[in-house]
N, C-alpha and C positions, 0 to 999 in steps of 0.2 A: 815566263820562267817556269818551268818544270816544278813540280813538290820536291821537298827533301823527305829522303825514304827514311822513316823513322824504325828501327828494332826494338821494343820495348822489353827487358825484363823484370820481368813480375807483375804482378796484376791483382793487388792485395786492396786496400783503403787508398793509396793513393794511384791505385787506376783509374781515377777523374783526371789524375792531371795527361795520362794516353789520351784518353778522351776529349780533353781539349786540344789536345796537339794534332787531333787527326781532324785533319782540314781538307778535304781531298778536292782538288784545282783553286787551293786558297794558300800553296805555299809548305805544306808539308802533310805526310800522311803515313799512317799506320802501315807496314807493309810489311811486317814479322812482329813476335812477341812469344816469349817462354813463359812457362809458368809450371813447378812442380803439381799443384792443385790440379783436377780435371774438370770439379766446377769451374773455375777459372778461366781453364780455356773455353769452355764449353761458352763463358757468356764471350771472352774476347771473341770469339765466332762471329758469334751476332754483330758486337760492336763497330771489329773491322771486315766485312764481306772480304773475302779474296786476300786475308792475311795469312802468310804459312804460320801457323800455331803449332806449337811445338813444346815438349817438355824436357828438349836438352837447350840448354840455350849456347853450347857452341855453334847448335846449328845458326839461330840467330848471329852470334858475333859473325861468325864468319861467311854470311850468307852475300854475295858479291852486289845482291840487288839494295841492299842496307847501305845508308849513305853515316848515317851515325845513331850510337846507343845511346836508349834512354832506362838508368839504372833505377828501377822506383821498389828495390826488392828490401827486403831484413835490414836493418842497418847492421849490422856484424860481416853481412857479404859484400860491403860495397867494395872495399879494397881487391879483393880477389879477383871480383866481374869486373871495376873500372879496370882492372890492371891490364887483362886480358884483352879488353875493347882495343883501348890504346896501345896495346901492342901489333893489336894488329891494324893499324893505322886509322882508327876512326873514331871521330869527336864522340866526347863523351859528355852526358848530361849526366851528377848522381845527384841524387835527390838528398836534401837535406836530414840529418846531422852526415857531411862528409865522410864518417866510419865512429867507431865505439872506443877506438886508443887513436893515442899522441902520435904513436910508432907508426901506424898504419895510414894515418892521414899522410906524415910525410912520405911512406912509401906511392903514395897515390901521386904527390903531386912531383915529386922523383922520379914517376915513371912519365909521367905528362912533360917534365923538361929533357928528359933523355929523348923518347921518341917524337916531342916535337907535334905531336897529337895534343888536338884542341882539347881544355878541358873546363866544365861550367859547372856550377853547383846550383843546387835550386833554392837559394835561400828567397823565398818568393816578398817576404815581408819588405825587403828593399822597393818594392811595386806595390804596397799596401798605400792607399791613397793617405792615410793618419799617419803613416811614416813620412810619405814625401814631404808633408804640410809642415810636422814638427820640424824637421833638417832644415826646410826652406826658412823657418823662423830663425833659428839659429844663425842661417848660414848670414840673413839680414841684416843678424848683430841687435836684436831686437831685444835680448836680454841678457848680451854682452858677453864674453869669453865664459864656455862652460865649466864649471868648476864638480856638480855632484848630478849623477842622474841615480833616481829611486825607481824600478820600476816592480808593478803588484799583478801579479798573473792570476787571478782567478778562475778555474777550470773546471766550470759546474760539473761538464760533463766526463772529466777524470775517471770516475769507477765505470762508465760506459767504454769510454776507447782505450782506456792503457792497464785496464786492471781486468780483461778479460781475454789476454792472449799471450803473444809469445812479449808486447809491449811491458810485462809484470815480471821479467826474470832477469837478473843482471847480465846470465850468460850474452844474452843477444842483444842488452843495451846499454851497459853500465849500468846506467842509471838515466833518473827523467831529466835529469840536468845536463843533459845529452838530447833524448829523443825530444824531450819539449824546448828545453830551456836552449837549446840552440837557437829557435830564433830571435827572441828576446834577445841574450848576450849579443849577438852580430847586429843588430839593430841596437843594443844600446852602445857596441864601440863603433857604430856608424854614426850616429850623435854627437856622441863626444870626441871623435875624431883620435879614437886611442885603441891600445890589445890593454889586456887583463896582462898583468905581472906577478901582482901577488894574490891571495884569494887566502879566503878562511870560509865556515861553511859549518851548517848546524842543519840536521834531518831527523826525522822517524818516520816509520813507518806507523800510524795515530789511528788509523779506521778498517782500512779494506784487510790490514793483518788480523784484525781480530774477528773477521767473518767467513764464517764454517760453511755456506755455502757454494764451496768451490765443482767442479766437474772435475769428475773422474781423467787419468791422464788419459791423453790418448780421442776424448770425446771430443768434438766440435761444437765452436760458440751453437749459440740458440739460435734462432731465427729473427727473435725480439731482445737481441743483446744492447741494442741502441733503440731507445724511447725519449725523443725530445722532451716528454712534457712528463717520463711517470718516472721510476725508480728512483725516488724522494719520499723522505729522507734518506742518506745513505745508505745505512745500515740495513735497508730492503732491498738492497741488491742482492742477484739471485747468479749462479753460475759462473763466479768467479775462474779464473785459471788457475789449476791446479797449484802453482808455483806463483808464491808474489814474496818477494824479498827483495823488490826498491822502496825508494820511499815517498809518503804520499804531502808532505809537509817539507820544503825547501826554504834555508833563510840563507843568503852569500852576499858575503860583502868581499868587495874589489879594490885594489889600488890600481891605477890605470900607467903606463910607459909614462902617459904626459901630466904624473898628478893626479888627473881627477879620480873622485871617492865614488864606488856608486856599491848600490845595493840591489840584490833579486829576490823576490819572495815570492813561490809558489803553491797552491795548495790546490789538489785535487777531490774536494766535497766541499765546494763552495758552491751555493743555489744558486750563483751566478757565473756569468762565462764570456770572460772579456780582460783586457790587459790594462791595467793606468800606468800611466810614464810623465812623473816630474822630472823635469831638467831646470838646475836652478844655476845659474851664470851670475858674474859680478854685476850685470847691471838690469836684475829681472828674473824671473822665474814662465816658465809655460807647464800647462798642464790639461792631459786630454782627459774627456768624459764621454765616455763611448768609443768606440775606434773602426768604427764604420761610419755608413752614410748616416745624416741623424744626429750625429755625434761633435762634438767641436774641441777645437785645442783652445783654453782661455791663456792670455798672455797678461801678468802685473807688471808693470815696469812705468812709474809714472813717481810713483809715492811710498811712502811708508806708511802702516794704518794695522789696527787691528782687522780682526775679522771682515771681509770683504765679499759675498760674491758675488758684486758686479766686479770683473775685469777693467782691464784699460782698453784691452782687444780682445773680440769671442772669434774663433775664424770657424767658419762653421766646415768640416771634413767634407772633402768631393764627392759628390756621386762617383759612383765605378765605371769605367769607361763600358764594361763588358763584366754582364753578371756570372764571370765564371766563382770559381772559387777562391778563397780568403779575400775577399772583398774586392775582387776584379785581378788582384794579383797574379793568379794562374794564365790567365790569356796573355797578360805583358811578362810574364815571364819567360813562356815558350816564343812570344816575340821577339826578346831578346836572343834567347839560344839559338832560334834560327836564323838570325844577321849575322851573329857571333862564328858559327859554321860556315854559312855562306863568304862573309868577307873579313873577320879575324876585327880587332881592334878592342880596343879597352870594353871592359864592361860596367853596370854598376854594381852586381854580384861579385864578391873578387873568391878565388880558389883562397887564397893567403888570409882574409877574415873568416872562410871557412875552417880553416884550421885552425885560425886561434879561439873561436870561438868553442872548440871542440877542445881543443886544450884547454883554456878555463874550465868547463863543465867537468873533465876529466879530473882535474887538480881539486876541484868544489864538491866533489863525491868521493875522494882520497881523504880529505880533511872533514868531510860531515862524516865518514864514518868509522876515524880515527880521534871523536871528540872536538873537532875543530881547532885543529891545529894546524897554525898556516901552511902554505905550498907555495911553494915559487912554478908560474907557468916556464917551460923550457923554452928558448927561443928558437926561430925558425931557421934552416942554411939562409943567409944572407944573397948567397947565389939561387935561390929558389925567389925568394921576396924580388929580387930586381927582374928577374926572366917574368913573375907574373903582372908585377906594375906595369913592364913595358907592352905588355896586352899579347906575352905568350908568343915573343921573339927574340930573336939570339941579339 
C-alpha cells in the first residue's frame, strides 16, 4: 500500500504531531506543509527532505500530489483552513480544540456534511492509556451507573506554554477553557456517556496578570522560554507576552443531557503537572494517581469505611504502545486518521464531542467572566449529529 500524502499546515508546538505522522514506506508521509514563520520552514526542511514547503498554504490545500490536510495551526484559524481543505475535496485532520466559537465549529462540521469530505479531530486523549483503562472500568459496571465525575487539571508548566504567546490573548483562544480544557471536557463526556447542557463557571486571572516582565510587542519568545525543571516559583517567570487577559485559575461546574453533575478545576502555577479524574457511580467510585505509565486507577466498590487507602482494586495504567507524545496517544491517533481516510467508518474521536466540548468551554468562559451566571450549551442540527454517528454518510 502506497503512504497517504500528508499537507501539513503550520508547524508551531504541535509540529511533533507532523513528525509523528511522517512515516515514509510506513503508511503515510510528509509531502507539503505551510507555515507563515521562516524558521519554521526552515526546520520543516530538515524534518521532511523532498517536502514543497511553502508560506502560502493554498499552495499546499490545492497541491494535486496532497491526499489530505493536516490543520495543527492557531486555533482561531481552524475554521477557515478546515473549510477550504474540504472544499476542495480532501480529508481533513484539525487539531484539537475544533475552533475558538460555537458558530464556527458548526460551520466546520456544515461544510464536512455538505461536501461529503472526511473530517477528524485530534482529540488525542481518547488514545491516552489512563483514558482507556478508566472507560474500560466503567463500561464493566465495576462502579455501577455514573452519576458525578470531578476532574483536577494541574498545569505546572502553564506560565511556560500558554502564558508566553499568542496562547495568553483571548483574541486567538477565548480562553484556556478552550485551548486546554478541551481535552479534559471530551474525555470527561466520554466517561460519563453525556454533552454539557448547562454550565456555570468562576475564573481570574491570580499570578502571570500581575507580572511586569512581559516582552515588548512584536519580539519573539526567548530561546529558554520552556525550562522543565527552573522557572519556580512562579512569579520568576521572565518574558511573558506582551498581552495576557485569560485566566490562570478555572473552577466549572456541569449539568450533563443525561443528569450527571460533574466539575473542572484548572490552575496554571501548580509545581505539578498532571490531571486527577474521580468518577463516582451508584455502586463505587474509581480514581487515578498519575496518568501515565507508573500511574494506576484505584477502584472502592466493596464497602462502606472511613478513610481507606488500600482499594478493592489498584489497576496499574498501561505502558505506551509507542513512546510518541501524550503518553503514546499521538502514534494511535495518526493511526486512527489514516484508516479513517483510507476506508471511512466510525471512529473513537467523534467531530460532534468535538464540538460540544467547545461549546461547553465557550459557555464556561461566558459565565466566569460575567460573575458566574449560568449558560445554557446551544444544541447541535440534529441532521449534523446523525450524518456523524453514522461514521460521515448519507
Amino acid at each position: 500500500m502506497t503512504d497517504l500524502r500528508l499537507g501539513v499546515l503550520g508547524y508551531g508546538l504541535r509540529g511533533s504531531l507532523a513528525r509523528t505522522a511522517h512515516r515514509p514506506d510506513a503508511g503515510a508521509r510528509v509531502t507539503a506543509l505551510a507555515d507563515h514563520d521562516p524558521a519554521a520552514r526552515a526546520e520543516a526542511a530538515t524534518a521532511f527532505p523532498g517536502a514543497l514547503i511553502s508560506s502560502d498554504h493554498r499552495k499546499v490545500v490545492e497541491d494535486p500530489d496532497v491526499d489530505a490536510i493536516v490543520v495543527l495551526t492557531p486555533d482561531h484559524t481552524h475554521a477557515t483552513l478546515a473549510r477550504e481543505a474540504l472544499r476542495e475535496g480532501k480529508p481533513v485532520f484539525v487539531e484539537k480544540p475544533l475552533e475558538i466559537g460555537i458558530e464556527a465549529c458548526d460551520e466546520i462540521l456544515r461544510t464536512a456534511y455538505e461536501t461529503g469530505t472526511r473530517l477528524y479531530v485530534g482529540h488525542n486523549m481518547r488514545h491516552m492509556p489512563v483514558v482507556r483503562l478508566m472507560r474500560d472500568i466503567i463500561e464493566r459496571g465495576e462502579i455501577g451507573a455514573v452519576k458525578t465525575v470531578w476532574v483536577r487539571h494541574f498545569v505546572g508548566y502553564g506560565g511556560d506554554w500558554y502564558f508566553k504567546d499568542w496562547h495568553a490573548e483571548r483574541q486567538y483562544t477565548n480562553g484556556l477553557l478552550l485551548q486546554k480544557a478541551a481535552h479534559d471536557i471530551d474525555v470527561l463526556h466520554w466517561l460519563a456517556n453525556g454533552y454539557t447542557r448547562r454550565v456555570q463557571a468562576l475564573g481570574d486571572l491570580m499570578v502571570y496578570g500581575d507580572n511586569p516582565h512581559r516582552r515588548e510587542a512584536g519580539e519573539p519568545k526567548t530561546d529558554d522560554w520552556y525550562a522543565k525543571d527552573g522557572h519556580w516559583p512562579p512569579h520568576t517567570q521572565r518574558d511573558l507576552n506582551p498581552v495576557i487577559d485569560v485566566e490562570d485559575v478555572s473552577l466549572v461546574n456541569m449539568r450533563l443531557d443525561n443528569g450527571v453533575l460533574a466539575a473542572y478545576q484548572q490552575c496554571h502555577f501548580t509545581p505539578d503537572y498532571w490531571r486527577n479524574y474521580t468518577v463516582i457511580g451508584d455502586a463505587g467510585r474509581l480514581e487515578n494517581f498519575g496518568d501515565g505509565p507508573g500511574g494506576t486507577v484505584k477502584v472502592w466498590n466493596t464497602r462502606r469505611s472511613g478513610y481507606r487507602g488500600e482499594a478493592d482494586a489498584v489497576h496499574p495504567v498501561p505502558d505506551a504502545q509507542d513512546a510518541g507524545g501524550h503518553g503514546g496517544a499521538d502514534p494511535l491517533l495518526v493511526d486512527e486518521f489514516v484508516r479513517f481516510v483510507r476506508e471511512g467508518g466510525r471512529t473513537d474521536t467523534s467531530p460532534v464531542a468535538a464540538r460540544m466540548a467547545v461549546a461547553a468551554g465557550v459557555r464556561a468562559t461566558e459565565s466566569l467572566r460575567d460573575g458566574g451566571t449560568p449558560r445554557e450549551v446551544p444544541d447541535l442540527d440534529p441532521e449534523l449529529i446523525a450524518y456523524f454517528e453514522r461514521g460521515q454518510t448519507r
